[in-house]
N, C-alpha and C positions, 0 to 999 in steps of 0.2 A: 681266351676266345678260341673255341674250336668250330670249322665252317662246316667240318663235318657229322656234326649230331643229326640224328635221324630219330622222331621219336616214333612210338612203335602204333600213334595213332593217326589215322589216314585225313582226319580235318583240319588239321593245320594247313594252311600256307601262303603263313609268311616265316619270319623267326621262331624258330625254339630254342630253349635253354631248360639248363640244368646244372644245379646246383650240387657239389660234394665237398665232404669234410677235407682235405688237402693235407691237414697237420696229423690224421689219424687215419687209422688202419680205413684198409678200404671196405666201405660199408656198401658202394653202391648212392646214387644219387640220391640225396635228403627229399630236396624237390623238385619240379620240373613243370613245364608248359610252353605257351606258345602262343601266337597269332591265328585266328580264324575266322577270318571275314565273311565265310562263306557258308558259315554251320547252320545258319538259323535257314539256310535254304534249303537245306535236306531234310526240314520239317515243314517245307511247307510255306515258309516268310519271305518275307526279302532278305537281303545282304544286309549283313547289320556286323558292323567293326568289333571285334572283340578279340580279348586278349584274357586266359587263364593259365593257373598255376597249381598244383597239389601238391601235396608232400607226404612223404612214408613217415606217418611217427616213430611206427617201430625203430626206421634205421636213425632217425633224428635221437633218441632217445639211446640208444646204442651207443652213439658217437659223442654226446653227453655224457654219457654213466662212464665209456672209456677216460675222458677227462676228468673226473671224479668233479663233476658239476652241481651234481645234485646231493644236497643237503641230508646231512643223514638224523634221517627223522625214525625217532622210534616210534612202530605204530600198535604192537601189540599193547592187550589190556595189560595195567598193572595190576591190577585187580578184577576180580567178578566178583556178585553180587547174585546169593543162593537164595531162592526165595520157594521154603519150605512147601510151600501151597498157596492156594490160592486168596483165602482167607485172607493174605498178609501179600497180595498184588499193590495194593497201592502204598503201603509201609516202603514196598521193598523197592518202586516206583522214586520215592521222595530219598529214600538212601544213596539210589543211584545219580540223581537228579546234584546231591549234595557234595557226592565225591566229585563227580566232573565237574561242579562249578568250581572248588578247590582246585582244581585243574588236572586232576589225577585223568588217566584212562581208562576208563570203567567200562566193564561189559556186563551182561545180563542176559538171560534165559527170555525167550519169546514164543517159544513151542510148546510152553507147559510140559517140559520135561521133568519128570520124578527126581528127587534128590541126589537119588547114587547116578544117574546119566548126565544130572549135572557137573558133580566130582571128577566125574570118569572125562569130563569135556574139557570140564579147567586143567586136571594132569595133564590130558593128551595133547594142550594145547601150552602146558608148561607157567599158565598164569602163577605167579607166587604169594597171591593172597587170594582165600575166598571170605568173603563176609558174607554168614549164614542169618537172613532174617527169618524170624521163627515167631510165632505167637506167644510163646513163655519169655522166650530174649526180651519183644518189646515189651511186657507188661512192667518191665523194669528199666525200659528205657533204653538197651541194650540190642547188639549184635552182636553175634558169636565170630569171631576174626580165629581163620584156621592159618596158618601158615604151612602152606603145600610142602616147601620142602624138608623140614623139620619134620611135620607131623602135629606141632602147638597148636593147642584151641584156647584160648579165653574169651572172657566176654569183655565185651568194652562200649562204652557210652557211645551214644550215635553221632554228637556234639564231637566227640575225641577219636572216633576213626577213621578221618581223614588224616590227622597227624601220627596215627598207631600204623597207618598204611605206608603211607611215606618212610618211616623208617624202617621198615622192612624193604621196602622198594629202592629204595636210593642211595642204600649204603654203601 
């Protein structure tokens, strides 16, 4: 209990408070508020009782992450998912649809970007699988599975490249 907090906005008053992480580096106040019985009159109301409170996420999250609180979740794609043209949109729609229901992380083109600016998106983004849907791949039922960082391309069944994905991915 400190009697001396003053917070820096002029419609309080009654009590304010403020909240800080204690066990961790100083962040500065998580969240803060107070009493203001008198607010709804400076628009115009009567006095009407009230009490609020806010909070900085940023620093909330801060003094989190210092405590290694939060779960380490991988969120980039394991994979993308090249879809030749347009022809093969909804082929390359239902591929993607099939790896992330496998639970894979699958990402995919949405700008109808050309083939090499897709490649060029997956390297600079480091994904280490692209599966190329192509109009000759499916006529056989196939997708072409490149492995970025090798260089490898084969074809593999549409049915078998979610588990062709996986073991490149999670080895």
């Amino acid at each position: 209990m400190d009697l001396g907090i003053v917070r820096g906005i002029g419609y309080y008053d009654g009590m304010v408070f403020e909240a800080y992480d204690q066990a961790g580096e100083n962040v500065g106040s998580i969240f803060g508020g107070g009493r203001f019985d008198k607010l709804c009159r400076i628009y115009g109301k009567r006095d009407m009782p009230g009490t609020g409170v806010a909070g900085g996420l940023e620093r909330l999250m801060l003094s989190l992450e210092r405590k290694n609180l939060f779960p380490d979740l991988e969120q980039a794609p394991e994979v993308f998912v090249v879809m030749v043209n347009e022809t093969v949109k909804k082929e390359t729609a239902g591929v993607v649809q099939q790896l992330r229901s496998a639970g894979l992380r699958t990402d995919y083109d949405l700008k109808g970007k050309n083939l090499k600016q897709q490649l060029e998106y997956i390297d600079a983004l480091r994904i280490r699988v692209a599966l190329i849907v192509g109009p000759r791949e499916l006529k056989a039922g196939n997708v072409r599975l490149r492995d970025m960082k090798s260089g490898a391309e084969t074809d593999v069944k549409i049915a078998e490249a979610a588990d062709r994905v996986r073991k490149i991915t999670r080895k």
